[in-house]
MDAnalysis code that builds the backbone (N, CA, C; Angstrom):
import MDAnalysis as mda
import numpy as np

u = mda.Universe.empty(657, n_residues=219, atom_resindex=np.repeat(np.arange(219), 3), trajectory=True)
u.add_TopologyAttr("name", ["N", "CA", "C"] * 219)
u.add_TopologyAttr("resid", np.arange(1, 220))
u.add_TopologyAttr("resname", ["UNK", "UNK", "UNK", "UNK", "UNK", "UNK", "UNK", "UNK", "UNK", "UNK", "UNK", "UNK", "UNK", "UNK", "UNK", "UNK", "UNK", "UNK", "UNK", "UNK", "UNK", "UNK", "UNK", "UNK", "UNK", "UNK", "UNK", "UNK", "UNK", "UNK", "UNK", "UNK", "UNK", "UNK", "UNK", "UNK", "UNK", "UNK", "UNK", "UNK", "UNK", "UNK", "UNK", "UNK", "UNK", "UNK", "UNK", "UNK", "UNK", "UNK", "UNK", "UNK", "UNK", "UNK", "UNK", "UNK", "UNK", "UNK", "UNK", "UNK", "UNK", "UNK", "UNK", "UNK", "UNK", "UNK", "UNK", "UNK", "UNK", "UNK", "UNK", "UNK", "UNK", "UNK", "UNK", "UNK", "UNK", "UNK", "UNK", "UNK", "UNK", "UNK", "UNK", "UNK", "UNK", "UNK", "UNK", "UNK", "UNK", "UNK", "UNK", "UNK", "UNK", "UNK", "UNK", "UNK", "UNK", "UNK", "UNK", "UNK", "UNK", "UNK", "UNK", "UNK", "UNK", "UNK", "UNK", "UNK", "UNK", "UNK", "UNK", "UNK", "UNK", "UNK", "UNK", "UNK", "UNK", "UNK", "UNK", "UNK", "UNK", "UNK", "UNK", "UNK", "UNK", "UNK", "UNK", "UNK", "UNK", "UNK", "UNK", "UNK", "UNK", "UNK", "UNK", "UNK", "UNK", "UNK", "UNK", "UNK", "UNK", "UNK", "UNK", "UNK", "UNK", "UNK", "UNK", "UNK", "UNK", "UNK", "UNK", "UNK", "UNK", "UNK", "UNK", "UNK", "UNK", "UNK", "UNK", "UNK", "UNK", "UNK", "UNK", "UNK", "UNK", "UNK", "UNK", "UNK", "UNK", "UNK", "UNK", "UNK", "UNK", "UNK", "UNK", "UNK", "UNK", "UNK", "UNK", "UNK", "UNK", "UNK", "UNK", "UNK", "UNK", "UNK", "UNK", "UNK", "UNK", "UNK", "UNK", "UNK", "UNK", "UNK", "UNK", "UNK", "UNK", "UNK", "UNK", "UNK", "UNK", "UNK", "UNK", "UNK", "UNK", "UNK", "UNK", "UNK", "UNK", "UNK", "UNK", "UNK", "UNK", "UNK", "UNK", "UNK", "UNK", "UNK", "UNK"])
u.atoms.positions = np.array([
    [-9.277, 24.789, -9.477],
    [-10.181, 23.885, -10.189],
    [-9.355, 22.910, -11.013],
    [-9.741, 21.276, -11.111],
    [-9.137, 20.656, -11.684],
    [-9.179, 20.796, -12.888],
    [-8.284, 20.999, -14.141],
    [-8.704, 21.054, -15.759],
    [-8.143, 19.944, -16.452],
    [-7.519, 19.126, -15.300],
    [-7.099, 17.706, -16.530],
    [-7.751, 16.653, -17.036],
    [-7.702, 16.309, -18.081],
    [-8.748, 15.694, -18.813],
    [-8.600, 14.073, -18.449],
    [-9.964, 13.353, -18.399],
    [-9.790, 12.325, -17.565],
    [-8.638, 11.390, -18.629],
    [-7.846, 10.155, -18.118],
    [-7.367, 8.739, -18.663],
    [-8.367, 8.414, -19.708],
    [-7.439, 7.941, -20.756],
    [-8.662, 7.372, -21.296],
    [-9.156, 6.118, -21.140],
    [-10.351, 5.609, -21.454],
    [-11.598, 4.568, -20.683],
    [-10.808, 3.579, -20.467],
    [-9.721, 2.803, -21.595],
    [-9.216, 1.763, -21.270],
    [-8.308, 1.657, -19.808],
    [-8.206, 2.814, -19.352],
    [-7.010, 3.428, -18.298],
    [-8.315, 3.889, -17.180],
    [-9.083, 3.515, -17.051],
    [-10.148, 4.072, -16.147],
    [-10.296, 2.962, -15.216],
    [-10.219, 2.053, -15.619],
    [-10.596, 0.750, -14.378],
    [-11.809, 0.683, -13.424],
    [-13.162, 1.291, -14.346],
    [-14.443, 1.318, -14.148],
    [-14.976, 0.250, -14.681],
    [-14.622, -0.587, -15.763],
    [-15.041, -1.603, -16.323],
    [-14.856, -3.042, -16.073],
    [-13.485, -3.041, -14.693],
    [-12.810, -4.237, -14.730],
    [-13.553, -5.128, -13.880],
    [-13.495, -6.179, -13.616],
    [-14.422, -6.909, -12.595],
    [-13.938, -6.724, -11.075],
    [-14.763, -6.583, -10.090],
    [-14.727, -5.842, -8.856],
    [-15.116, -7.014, -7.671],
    [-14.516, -7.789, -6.943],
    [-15.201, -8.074, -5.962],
    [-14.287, -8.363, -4.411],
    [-14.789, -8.249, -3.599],
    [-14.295, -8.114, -2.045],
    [-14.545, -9.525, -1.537],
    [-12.936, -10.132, -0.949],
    [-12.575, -11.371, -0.138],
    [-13.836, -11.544, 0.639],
    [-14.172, -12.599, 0.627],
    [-15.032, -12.938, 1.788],
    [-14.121, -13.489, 3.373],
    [-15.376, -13.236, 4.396],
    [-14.578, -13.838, 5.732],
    [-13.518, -14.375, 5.603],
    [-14.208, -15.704, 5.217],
    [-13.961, -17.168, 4.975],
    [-12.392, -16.771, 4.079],
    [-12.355, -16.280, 3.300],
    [-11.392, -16.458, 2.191],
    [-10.080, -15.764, 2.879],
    [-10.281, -14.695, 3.569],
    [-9.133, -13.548, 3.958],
    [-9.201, -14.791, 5.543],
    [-9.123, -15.433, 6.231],
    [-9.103, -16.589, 6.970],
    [-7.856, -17.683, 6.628],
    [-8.285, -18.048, 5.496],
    [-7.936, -19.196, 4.683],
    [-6.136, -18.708, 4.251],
    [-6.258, -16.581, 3.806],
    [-5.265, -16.711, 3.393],
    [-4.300, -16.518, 4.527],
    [-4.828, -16.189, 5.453],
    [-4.154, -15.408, 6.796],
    [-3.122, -16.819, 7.672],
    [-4.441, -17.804, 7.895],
    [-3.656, -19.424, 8.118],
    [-2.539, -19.810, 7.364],
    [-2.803, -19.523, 6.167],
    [-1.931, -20.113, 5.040],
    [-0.018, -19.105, 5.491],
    [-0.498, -18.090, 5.462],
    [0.706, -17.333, 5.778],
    [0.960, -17.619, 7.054],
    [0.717, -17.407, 7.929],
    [1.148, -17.831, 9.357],
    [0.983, -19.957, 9.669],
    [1.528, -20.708, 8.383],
    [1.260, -22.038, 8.560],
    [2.456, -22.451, 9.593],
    [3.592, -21.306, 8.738],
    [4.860, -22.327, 9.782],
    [5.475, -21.309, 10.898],
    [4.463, -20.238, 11.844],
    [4.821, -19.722, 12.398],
    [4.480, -20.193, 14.102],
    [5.599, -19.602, 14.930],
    [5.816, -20.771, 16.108],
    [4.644, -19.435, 17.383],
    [4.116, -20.301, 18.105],
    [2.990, -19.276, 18.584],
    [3.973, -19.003, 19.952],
    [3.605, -17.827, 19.777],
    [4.806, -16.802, 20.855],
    [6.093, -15.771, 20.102],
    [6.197, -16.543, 18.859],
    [6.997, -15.924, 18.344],
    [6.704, -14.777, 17.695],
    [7.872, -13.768, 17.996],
    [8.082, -12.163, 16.790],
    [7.426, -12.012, 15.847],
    [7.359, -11.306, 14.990],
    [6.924, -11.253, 13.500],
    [7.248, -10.111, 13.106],
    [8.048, -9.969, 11.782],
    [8.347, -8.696, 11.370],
    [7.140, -8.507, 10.047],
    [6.975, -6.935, 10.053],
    [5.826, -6.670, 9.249],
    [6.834, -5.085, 8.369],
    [6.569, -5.508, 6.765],
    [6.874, -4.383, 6.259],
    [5.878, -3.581, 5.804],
    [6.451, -2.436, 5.890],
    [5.468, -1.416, 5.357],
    [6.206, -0.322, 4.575],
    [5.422, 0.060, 3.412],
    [5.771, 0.760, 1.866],
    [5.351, 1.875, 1.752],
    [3.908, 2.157, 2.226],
    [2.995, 2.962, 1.646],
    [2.284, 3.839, 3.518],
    [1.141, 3.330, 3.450],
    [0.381, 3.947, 4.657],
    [0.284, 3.169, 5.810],
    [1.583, 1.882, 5.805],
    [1.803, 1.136, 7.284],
    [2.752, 1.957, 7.414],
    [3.671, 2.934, 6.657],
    [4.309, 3.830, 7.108],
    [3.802, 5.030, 8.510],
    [2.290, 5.238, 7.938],
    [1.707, 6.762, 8.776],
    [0.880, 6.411, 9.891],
    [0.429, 4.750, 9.382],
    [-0.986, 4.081, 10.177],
    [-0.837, 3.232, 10.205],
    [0.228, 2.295, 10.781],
    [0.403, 1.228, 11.383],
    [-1.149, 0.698, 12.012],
    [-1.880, 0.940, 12.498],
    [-3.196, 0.683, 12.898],
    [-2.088, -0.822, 14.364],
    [-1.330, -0.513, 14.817],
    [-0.727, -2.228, 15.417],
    [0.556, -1.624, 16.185],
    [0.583, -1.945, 17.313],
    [1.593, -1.706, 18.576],
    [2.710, -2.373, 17.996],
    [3.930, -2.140, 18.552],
    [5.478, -2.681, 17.640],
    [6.608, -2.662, 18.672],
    [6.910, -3.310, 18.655],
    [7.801, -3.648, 19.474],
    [9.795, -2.758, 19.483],
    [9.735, -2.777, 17.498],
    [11.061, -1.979, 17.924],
    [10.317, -2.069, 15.714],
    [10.908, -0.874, 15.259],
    [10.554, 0.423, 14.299],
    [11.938, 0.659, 13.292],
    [12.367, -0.007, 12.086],
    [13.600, 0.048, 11.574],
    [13.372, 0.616, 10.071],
    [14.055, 1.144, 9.546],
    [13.952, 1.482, 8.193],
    [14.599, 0.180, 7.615],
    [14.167, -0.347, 6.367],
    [14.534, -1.393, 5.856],
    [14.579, -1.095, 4.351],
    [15.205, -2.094, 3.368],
    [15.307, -2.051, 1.990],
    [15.036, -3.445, 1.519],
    [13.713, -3.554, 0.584],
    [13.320, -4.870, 0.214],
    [13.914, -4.519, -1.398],
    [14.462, -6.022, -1.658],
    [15.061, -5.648, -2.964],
    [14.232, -6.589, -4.264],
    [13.900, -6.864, -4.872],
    [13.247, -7.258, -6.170],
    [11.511, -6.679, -6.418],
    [11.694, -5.514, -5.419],
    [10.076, -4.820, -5.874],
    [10.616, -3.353, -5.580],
    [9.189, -3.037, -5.955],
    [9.726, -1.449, -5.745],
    [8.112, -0.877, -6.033],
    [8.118, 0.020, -5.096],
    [6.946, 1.239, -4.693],
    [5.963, 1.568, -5.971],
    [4.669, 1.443, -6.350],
    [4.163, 2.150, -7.339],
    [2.625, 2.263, -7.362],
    [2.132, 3.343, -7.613],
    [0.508, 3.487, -7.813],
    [0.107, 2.306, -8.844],
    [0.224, 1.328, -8.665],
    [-0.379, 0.303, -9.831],
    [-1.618, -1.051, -9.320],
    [-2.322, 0.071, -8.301],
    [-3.459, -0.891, -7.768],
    [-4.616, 0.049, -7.656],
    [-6.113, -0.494, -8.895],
    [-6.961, 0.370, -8.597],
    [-8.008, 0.350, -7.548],
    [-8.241, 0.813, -6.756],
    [-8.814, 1.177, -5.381],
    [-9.919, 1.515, -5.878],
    [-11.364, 0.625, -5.643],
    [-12.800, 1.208, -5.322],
    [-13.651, 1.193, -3.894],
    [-12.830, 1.400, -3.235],
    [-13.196, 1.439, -1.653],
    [-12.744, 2.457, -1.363],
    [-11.352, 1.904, -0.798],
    [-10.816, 2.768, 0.163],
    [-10.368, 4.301, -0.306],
    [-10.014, 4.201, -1.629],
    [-9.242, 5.619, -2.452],
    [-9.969, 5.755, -3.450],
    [-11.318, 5.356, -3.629],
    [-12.556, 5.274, -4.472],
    [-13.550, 5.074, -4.906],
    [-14.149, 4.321, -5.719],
    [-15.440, 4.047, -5.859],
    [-15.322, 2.848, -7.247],
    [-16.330, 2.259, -7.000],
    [-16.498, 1.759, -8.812],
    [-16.640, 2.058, -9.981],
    [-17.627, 3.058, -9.637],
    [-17.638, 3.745, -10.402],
    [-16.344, 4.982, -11.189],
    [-15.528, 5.030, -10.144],
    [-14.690, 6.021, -10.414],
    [-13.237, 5.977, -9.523],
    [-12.515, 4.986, -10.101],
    [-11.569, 4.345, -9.030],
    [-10.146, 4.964, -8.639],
    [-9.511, 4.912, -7.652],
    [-8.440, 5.619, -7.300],
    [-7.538, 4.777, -7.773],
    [-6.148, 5.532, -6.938],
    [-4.944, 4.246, -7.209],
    [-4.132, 4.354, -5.779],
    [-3.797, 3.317, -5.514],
    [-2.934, 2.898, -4.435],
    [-1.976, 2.250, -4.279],
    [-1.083, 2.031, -3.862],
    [0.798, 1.681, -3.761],
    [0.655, 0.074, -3.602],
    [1.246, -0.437, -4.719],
    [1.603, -1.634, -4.899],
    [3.183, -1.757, -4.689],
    [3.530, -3.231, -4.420],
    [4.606, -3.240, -4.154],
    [4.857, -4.183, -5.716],
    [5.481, -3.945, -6.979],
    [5.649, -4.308, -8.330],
    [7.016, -4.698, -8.710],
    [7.483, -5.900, -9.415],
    [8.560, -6.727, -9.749],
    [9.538, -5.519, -10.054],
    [10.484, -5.766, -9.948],
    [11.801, -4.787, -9.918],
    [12.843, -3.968, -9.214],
    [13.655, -3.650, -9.258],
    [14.106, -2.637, -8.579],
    [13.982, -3.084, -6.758],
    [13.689, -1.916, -6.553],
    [14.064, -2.487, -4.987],
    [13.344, -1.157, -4.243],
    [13.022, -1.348, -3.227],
    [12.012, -0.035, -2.207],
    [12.396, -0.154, -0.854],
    [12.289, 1.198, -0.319],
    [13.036, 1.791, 0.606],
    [11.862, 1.712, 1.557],
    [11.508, 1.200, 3.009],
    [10.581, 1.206, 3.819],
    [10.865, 0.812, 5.385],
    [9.815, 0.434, 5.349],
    [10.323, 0.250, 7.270],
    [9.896, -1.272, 7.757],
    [10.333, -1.769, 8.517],
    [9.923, -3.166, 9.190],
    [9.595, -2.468, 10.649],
    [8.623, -3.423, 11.439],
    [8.031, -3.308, 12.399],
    [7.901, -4.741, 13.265],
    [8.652, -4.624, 14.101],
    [8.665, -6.354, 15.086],
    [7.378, -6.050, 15.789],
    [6.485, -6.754, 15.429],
    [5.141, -7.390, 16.355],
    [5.410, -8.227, 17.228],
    [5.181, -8.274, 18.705],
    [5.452, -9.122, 20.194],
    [4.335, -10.103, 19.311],
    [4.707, -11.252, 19.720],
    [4.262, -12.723, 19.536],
    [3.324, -13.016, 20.029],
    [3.046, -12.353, 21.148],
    [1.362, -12.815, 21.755],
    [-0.132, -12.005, 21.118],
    [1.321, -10.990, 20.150],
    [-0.040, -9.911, 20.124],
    [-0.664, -10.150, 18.547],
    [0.149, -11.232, 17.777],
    [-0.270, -11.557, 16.747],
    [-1.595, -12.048, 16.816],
    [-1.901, -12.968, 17.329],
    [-3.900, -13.286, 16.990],
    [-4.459, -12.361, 17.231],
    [-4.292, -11.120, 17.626],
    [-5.037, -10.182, 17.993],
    [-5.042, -9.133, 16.995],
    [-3.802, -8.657, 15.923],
    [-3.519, -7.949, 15.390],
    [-3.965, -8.509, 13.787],
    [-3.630, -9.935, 13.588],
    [-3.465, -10.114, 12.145],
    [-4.611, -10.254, 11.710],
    [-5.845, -10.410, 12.574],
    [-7.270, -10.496, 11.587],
    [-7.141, -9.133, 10.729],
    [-6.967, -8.053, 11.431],
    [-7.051, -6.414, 11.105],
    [-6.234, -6.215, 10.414],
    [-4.846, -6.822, 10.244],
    [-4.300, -6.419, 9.071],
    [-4.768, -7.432, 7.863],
    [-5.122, -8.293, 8.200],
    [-5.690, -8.992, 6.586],
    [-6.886, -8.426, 6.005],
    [-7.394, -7.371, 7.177],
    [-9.192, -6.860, 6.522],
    [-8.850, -5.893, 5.574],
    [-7.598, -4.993, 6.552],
    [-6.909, -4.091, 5.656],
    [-6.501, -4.498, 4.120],
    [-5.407, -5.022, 4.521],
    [-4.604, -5.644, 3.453],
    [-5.244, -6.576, 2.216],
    [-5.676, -7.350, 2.459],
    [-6.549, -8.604, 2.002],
    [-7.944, -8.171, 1.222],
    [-8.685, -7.296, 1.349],
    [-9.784, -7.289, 1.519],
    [-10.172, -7.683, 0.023],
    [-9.320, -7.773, -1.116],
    [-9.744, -8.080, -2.610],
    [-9.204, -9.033, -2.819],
    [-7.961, -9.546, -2.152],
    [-6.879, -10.607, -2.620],
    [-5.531, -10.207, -3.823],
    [-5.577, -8.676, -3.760],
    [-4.911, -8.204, -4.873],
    [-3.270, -8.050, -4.628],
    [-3.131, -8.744, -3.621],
    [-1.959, -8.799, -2.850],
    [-1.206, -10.292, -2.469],
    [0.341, -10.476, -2.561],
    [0.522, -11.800, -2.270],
    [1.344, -11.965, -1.081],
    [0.774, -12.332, 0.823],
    [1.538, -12.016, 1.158],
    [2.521, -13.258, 1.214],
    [4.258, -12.426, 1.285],
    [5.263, -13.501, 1.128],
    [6.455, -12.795, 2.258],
    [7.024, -13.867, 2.873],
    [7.996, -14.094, 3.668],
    [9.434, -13.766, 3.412],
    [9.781, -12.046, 3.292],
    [11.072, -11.925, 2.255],
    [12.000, -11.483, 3.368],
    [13.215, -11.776, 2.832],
    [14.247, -11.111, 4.186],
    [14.572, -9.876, 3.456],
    [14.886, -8.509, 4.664],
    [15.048, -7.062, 4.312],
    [15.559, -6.897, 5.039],
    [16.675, -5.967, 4.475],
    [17.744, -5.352, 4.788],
    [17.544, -4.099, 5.805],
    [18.211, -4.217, 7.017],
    [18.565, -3.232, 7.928],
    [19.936, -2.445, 8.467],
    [19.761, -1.704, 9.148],
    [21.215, -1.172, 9.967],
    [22.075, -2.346, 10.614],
    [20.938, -3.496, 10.895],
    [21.075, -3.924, 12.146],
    [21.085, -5.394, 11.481],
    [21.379, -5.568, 10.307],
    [21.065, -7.032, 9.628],
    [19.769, -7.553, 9.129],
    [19.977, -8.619, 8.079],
    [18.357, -8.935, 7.744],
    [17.522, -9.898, 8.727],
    [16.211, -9.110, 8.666],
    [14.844, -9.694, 9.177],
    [14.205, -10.182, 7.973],
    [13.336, -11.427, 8.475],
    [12.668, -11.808, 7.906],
    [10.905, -11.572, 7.906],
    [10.590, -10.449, 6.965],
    [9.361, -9.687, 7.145],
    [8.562, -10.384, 6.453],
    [7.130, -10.218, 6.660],
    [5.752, -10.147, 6.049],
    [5.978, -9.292, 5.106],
    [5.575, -9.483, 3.666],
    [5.497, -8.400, 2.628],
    [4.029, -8.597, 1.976],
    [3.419, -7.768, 1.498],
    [2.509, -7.650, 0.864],
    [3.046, -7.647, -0.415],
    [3.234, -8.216, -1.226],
    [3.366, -7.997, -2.923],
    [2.509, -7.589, -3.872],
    [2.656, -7.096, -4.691],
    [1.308, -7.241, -5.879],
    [1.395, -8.403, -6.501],
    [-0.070, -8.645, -7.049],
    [-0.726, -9.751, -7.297],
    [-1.006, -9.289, -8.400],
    [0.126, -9.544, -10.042],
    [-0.079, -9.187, -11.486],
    [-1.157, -9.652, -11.894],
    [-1.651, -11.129, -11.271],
    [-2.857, -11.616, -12.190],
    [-4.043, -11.169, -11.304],
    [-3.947, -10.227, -10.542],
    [-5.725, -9.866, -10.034],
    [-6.102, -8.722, -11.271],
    [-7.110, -8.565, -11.224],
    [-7.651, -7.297, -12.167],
    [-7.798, -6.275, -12.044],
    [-7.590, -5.707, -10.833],
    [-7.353, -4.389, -10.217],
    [-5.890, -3.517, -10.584],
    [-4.659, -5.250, -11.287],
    [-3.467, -4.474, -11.471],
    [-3.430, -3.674, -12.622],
    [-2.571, -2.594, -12.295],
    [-2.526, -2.133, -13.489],
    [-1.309, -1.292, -13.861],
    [-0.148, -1.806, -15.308],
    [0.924, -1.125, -15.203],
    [1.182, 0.098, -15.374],
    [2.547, 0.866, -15.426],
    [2.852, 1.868, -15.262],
    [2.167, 2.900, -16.338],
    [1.248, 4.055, -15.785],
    [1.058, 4.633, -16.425],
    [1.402, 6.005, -16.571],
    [1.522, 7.035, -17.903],
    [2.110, 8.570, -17.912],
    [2.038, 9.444, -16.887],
    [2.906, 10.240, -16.342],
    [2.246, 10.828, -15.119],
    [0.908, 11.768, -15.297],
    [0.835, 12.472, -16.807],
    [-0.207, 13.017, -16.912],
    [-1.650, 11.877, -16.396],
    [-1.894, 10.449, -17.105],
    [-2.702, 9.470, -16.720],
    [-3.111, 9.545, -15.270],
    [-2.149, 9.568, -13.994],
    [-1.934, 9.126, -13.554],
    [-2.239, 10.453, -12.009],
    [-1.918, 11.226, -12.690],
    [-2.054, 12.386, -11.387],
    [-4.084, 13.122, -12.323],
    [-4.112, 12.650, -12.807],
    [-5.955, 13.019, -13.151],
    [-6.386, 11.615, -12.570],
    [-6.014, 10.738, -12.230],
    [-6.950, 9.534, -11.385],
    [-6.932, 9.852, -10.083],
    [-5.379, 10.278, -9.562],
    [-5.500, 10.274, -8.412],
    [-6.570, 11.764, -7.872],
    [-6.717, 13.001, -8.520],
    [-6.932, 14.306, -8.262],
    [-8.245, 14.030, -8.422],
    [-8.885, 13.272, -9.133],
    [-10.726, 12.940, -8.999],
    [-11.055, 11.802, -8.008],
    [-10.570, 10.888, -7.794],
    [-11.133, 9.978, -7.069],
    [-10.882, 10.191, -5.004],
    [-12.049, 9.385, -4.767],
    [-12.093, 9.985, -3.362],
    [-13.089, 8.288, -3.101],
    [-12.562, 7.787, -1.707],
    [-13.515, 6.762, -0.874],
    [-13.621, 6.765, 0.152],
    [-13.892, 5.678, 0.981],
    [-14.498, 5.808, 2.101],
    [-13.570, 6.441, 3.275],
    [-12.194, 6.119, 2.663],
    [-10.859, 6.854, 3.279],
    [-10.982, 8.151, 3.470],
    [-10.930, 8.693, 2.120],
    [-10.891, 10.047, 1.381],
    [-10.238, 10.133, 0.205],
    [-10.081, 11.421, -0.049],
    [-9.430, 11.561, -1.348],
    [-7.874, 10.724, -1.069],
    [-7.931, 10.385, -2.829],
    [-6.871, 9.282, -3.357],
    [-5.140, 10.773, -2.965],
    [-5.863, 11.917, -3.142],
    [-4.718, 12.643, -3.647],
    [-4.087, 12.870, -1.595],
    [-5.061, 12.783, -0.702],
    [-4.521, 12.679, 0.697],
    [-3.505, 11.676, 0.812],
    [-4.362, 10.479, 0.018],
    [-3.414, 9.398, 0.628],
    [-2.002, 9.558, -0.137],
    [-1.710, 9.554, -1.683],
    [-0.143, 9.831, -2.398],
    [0.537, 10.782, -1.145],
    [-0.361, 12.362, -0.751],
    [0.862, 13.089, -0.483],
    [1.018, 12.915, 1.095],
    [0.140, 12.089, 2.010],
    [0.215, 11.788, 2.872],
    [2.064, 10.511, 2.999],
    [1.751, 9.870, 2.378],
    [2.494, 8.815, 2.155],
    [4.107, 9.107, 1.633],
    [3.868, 10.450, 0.726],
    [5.112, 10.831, 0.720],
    [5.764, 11.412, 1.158],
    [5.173, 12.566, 2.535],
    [4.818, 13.389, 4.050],
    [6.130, 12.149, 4.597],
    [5.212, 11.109, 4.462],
    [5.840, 9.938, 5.698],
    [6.877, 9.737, 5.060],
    [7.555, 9.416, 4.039],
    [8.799, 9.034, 3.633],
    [10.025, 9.963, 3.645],
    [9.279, 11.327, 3.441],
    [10.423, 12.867, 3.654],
    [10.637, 12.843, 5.110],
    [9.392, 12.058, 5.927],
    [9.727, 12.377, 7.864],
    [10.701, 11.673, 8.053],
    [10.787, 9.936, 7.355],
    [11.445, 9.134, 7.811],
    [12.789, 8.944, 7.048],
    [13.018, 9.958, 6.053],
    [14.778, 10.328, 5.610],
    [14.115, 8.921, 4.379],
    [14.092, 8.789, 3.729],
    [13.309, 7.909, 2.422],
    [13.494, 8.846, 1.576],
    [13.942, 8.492, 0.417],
    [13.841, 9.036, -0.940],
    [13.528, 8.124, -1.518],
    [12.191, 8.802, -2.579],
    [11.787, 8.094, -3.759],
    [11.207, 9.094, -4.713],
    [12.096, 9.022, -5.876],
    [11.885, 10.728, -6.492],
    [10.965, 10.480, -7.032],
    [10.516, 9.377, -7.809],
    [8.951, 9.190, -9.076],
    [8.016, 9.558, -7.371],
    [7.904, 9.275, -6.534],
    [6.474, 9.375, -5.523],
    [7.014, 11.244, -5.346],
    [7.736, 11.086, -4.864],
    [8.186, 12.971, -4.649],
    [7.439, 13.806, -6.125],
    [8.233, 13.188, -6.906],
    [7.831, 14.503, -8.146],
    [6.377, 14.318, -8.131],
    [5.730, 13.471, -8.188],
    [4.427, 13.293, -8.039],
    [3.522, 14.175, -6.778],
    [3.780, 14.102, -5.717],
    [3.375, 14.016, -4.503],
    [2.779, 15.793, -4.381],
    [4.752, 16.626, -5.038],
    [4.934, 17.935, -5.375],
    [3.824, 18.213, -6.066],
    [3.480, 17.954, -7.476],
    [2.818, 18.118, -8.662],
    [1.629, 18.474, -7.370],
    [1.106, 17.726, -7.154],
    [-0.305, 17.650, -6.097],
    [-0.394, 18.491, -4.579],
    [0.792, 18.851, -4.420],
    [1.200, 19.440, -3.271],
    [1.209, 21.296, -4.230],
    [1.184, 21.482, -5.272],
    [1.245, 22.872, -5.799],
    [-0.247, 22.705, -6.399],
    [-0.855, 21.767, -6.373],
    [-2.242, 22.844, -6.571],
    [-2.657, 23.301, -5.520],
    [-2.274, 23.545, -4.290],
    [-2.972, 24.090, -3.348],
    [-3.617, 23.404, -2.150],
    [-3.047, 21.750, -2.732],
    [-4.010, 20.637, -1.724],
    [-3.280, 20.406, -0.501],
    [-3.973, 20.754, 0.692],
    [-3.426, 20.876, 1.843],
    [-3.715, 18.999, 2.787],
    [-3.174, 18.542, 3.623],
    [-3.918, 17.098, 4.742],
    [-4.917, 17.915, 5.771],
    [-5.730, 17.232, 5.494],
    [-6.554, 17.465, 7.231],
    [-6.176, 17.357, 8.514],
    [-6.377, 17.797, 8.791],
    [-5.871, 17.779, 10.460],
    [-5.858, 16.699, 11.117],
    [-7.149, 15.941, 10.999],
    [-6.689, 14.974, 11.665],
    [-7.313, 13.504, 10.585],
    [-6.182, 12.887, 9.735],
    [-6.481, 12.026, 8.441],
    [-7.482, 10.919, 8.990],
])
């Protein structure tokens, strides 16, 4: 049974203003990012969090990469997918600093109009994200990837908070996904598979992994 006492209200992100990209808008931003891209051509796509486990998108060739002036963190509150409005989760932002350990993914060039509506429905769906064109580091030299960034001035952001704060948001909230606490230890599942260390998501992941909380079989 959970006994931790909730965040307090200001740390709840039940109050903040809430609303979902329209068509039109996740369109607008999708063009905008693909303005100076040549049709046929590659595209590298990074992934931090759950493009790690669920790529949801066919790939051409699969690299571990290192993006350097951000770095990995629960500092995006989720009322959909890892929650509700009423009672919101948190989900992996990519936040100014430091640097994060992840993977790039080459997308075949023809298969982009087909793929990128679905990752902007994903990705996009609040605008709480900025995507930007960063080069990341490989075995094999830098690519120039798609990044999702966080977006400090949306209202969903929110900075670093105590881990006590922080593991009682994730252990109550649940959306249309599922529980917020699948997705942390799912995500950190994927980073122990793929030789990734990141000890703040580990010590965390553990904490939630010893109450007893097991993944579903099939997420």
């Amino acid at each position: 049974m959970n006994t931790q006492s909730p965040p307090p209200s200001g740390a709840s992100g039940a109050s903040l203003p809430f609303r979902l990209w329209t068509p039109e808008e996740r369109q607008a931003s999708l063009e905008d990012a693909l303005r100076h891209w040549q049709e046929g051509e590659d595209v590298w796509v990074y992934g931090y969090g759950s493009l790690i486990w669920r790529p949801d998108f066919d790939f051409e060739e699969r690299r571990l990469a290192t993006l350097r002036g951000h770095h990995r963190a629960l500092c995006l509150w989720s009322r959909v997918n890892r929650g509700t409005p009423e009672c919101p989760g948190l989900v992996f932002g990519l936040d100014r600093g430091g640097s994060c350990r992840g993977v790039v993914y080459r997308l075949a060039g023809a298969q982009v109009p087909a793929y990128f509506p679905a990752l902007w429905e994903r990705e996009m769906s609040t605008g709480a994200y900025l995507p930007r064109w960063i080069n990341c580091a490989t075995d094999h030299g830098l690519v120039r990837a798609l990044v999702f960034v966080m977006n400090r001035q949306n209202p969903a952001y929110i900075r670093a908070l105590p881990e006590a704060e922080l593991l009682a948001i994730v252990r109550r909230a649940s959306g249309r996904y599922g529980p917020c606490t699948d997705y942390v230890v799912q995500t950190a599942q994927a980073l122990r598979a793929a030789g990734i260390h990141d000890a703040r998501l580990d010590a965390i992941a553990r904490r939630l992994e010893a109450d007893g909380h097991e993944l579903p079989e099939n997420p």
